[in-house]
C-alpha positions, -999 to 999 in steps of 0.1 A, spaced: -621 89 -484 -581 92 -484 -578 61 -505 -607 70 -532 -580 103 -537 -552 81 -545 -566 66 -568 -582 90 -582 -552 105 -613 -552 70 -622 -589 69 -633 -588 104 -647 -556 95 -668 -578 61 -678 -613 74 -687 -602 109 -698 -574 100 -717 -570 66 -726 -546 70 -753 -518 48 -768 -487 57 -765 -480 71 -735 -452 53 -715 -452 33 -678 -429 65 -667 -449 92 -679 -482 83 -668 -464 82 -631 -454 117 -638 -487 129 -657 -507 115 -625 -485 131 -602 -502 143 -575 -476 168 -555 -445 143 -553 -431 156 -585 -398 172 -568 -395 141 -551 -399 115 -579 -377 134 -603 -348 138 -575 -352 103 -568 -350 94 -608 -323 119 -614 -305 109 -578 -303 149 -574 -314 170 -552 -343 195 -571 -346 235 -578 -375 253 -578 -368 286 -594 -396 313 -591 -396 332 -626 -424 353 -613 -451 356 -589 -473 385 -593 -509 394 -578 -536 405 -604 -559 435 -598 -586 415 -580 -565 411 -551 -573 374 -544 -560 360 -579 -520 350 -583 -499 340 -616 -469 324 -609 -442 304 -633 -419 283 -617 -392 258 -630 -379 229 -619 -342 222 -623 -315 191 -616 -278 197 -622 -287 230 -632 -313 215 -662 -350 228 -667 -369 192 -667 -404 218 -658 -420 249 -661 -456 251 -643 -475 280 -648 -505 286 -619 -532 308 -620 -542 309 -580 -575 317 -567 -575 323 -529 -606 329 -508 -593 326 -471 -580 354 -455 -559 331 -432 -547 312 -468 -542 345 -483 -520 356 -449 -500 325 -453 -494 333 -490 -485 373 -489 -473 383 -456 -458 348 -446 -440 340 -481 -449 307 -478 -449 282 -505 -478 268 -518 -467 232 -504 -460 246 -474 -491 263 -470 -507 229 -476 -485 214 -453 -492 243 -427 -530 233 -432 -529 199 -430 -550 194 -464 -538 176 -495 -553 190 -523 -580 178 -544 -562 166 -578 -579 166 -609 -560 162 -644 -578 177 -668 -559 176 -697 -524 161 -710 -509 156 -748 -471 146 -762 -452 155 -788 -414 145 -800 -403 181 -782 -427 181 -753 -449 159 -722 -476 185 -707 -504 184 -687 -531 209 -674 -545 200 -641 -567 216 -607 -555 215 -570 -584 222 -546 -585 227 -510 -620 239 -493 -600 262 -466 -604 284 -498 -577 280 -526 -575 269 -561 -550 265 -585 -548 258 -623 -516 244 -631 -502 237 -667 -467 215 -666 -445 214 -699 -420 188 -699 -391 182 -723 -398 146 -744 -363 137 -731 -377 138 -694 -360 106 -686 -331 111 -707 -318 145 -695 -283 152 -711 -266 174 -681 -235 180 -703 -242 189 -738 -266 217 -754 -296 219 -731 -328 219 -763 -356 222 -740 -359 258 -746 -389 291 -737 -400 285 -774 -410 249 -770 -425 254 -737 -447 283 -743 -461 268 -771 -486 251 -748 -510 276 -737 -517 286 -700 -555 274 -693 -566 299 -663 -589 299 -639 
């Protein structure tokens, strides 16, 4: 049922992961289900940039590697890195020849995804979190987030330390 997926990250995040230390604020963002943009504008009170790095298509011709980052006031607060499996010829239509966006092409659907965190971790430089979005019309993702620890305490004016270094240091997992 719709509710049962709802509540689903919660439970994840509790059984999986039931660590100390993690705060009120990032669980809301480690949970996240597709409402990132929109919960970080709202925090920030900015509007938010998604800035394709790159998007390329693999060999077998229905897998996809994207990195994107997420920006406010011209600040990196993400990158995700996706490894897309697409099996739907009408999904993989949407995706090519329409240049549609992945929300979009949910949206375009009708489907919200299947969420399922798989794996998250902290450290003083960084928040991450490795994660699946499902739909049965035939795509899958693999998404890993990277988050700088000062998420919710982005200095917009001095020397922006959330840098390719720190963020790369958390591996990709694949499909």
């Amino acid at each position: 049922s719709q509710m049962q997926d709802v509540a689903q990250p919660a439970k994840v995040l509790d059984a999986a992961f039931n660590k100390p230390g993690y705060t009120g604020l990032e669980r809301v963002i480690l949970t996240s289900d597709g409402n990132l943009q929109r919960t970080m504008s709202a925090y920030y009170n900015c509007p938010v940039q998604l800035e394709i790095v790159h998007f390329t298509r693999r060999k077998e011709v229905e897998i996809f590697d994207r990195e994107v980052v997420l920006k406010c006031k011209g600040r990196i607060f993400c990158v995700a890195t996706t490894t897309l499996s697409v099996t739907s010829p009408e999904v993989l239509s949407l995706l090519v020849e329409k240049e549609m966006g992945l929300g979009q092409i949910f949206k375009h659907l009708q489907r919200i995804p299947r969420f399922e965190l798989q794996d998250c971790g902290k450290d003083e430089q960084k928040l991450w979190r490795h994660y699946t979005l499902t739909i049965p019309e035939g795509m899958h993702m693999a998404i890993t987030e990277v988050f700088p620890a000062s998420l919710f305490e982005l200095d917009f004016e001095g020397e922006d330390k959330f840098t390719r270094e720190i963020w790369e240091s958390v591996p990709h997992k694949g499909l």
